[in-house]
C-alpha positions in Angstrom: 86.2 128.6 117.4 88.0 130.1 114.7 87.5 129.7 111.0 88.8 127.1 109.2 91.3 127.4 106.1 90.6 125.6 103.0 93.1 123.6 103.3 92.6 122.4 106.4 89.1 121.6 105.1 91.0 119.7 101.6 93.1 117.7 103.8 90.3 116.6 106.1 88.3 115.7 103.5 90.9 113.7 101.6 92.1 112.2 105.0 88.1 110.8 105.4 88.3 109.2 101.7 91.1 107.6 102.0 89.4 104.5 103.2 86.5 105.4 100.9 83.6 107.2 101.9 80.1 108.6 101.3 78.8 111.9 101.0 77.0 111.4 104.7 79.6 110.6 106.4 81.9 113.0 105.0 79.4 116.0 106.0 79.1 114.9 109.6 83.5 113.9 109.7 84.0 117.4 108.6 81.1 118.9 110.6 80.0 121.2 107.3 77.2 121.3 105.3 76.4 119.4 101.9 76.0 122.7 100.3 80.0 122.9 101.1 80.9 119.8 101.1 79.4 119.3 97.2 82.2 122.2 96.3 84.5 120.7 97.6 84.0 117.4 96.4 83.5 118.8 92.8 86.9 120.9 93.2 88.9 117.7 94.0 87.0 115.4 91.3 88.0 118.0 88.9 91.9 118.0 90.1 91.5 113.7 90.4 92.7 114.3 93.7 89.3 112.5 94.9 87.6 109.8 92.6 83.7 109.5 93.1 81.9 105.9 92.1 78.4 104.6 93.3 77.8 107.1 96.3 81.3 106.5 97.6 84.4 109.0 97.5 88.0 107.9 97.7 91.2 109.7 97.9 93.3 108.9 94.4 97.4 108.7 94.6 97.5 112.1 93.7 95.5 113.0 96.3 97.2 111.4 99.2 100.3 113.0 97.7 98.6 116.1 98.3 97.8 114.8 101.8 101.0 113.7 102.8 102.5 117.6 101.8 99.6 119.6 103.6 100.5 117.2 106.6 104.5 117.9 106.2 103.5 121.5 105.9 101.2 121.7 108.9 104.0 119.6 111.2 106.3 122.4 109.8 105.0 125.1 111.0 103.1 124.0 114.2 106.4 122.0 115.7 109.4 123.7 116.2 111.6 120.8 116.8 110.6 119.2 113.5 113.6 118.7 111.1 113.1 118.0 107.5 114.3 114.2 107.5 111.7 113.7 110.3 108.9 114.7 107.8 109.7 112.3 105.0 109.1 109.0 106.6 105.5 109.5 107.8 103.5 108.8 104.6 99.7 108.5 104.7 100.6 105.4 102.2 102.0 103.5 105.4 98.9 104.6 107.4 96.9 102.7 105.1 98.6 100.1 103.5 96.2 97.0 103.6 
């Protein structure tokens, strides 16, 4: 299995808390370790890409802005067909809108 990027690992993580989240459940979504998990947790705290309260972790605006580019990106360069106007439309706010 090859390596992971730290992106990939950012966007996975902030894809988990969009819906909110605890540390457990974030370890074992992300099949890591706490050890790596707790950096990047800290890293995106910092940035207020992720906000932490009571246990639970949940993806902040800014952070599912960051999302929705490292998903654009990712189509990008994995799907050939892709256009730019096909990658505008699919936010990660209208896969979560309540």
């Amino acid at each position: 299995m090859p390596k992971r990027s730290k992106e990939q690992i950012v966007s996975q993580i902030l894809d988990i808390c969009c819906d909110g989240a605890n540390k457990t459940t974030i370890v074992h979504r992300t099949n890591s370790n706490s050890t790596n998990v707790n950096l990047y947790l800290k890293m995106l705290i910092k940035n207020k890409l992720v906000k932490a309260s009571d246990r639970s972790y949940r993806t902040t605006s800014k952070g599912i802005a960051i999302l929705e580019n490292l998903r654009r990106i990712h189509v990008a360069l994995t799907d050939p067909e892709a256009r730019p106007t096909d990658l505008r439309y699919n936010t990660v706010e209208q896969n979560y809108a309540n």
